[in-house]
N, C-alpha and C positions, 0 to 999 in steps of 0.2 A: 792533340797533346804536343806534337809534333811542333806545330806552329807557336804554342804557348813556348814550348820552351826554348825558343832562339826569342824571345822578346823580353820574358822573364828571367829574372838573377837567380842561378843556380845558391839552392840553400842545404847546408851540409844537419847533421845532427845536432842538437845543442844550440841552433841560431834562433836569434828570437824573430819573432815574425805577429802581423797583427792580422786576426780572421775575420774575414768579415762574415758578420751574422746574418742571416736571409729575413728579411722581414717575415715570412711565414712563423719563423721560431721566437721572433721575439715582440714583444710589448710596446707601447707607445713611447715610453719612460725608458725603455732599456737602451744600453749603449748596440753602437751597429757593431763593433769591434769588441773580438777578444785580445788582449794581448796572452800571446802563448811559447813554446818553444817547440821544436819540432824534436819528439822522442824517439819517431822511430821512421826507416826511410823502405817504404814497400814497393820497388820499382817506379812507380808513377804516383803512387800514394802517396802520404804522410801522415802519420798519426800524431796529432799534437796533445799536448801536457799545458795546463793552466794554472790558476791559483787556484781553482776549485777541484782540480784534479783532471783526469785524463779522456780526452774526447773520445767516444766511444768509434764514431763513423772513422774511417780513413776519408782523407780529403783529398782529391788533384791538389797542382800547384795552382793554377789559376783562382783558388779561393781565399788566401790570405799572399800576405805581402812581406818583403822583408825591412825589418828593422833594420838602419845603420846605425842609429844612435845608440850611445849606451844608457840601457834605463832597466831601471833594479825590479825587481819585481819575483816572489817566491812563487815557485812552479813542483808538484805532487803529483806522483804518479796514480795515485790512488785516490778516490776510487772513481771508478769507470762510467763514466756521465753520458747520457743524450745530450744533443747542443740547448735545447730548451730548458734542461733543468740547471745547465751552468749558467745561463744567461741571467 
């Protein structure tokens, strides 16, 4: 984690960020990326927020990435999803 985070860009609450999905969780047809927002900051976790609603796992940083662009997209906290059924 250590090593992640001098390489990776520090991401505060509120930044949007895109997850990347593990092929175990998802389908042939399904996108590899969520776009999401980061809702809540657990020491080295992050619990992200979607348009489908709220990831249930906490995630390291090293598993999504940060947005600099700006791109519109509605994000819900509710209700509290596995990564497979948001996908």
């Amino acid at each position: 984690m250590t090593r992640a985070n001098k390489y990776l860009e520090p991401v505060q609450v509120g930044d949007k960020v895109a997850f990347l999905v593990s092929e175990f969780d998802r389908g042939i047809s399904d996108p590899p990326l969520i776009l999401c927002k980061v809702y809540k900051i657990d020491g080295d976790n992050f619990q992200l927020a979607c348009e489908g609603g709220l990831i249930k796992d906490k995630v390291p940083r090293n598993s999504f990435q940060f947005i600099s662009q700006d791109v519109d997209f509605k994000v819900v906290a509710e209700p509290v999803l596995a990564v497979r059924t948001l996908v």
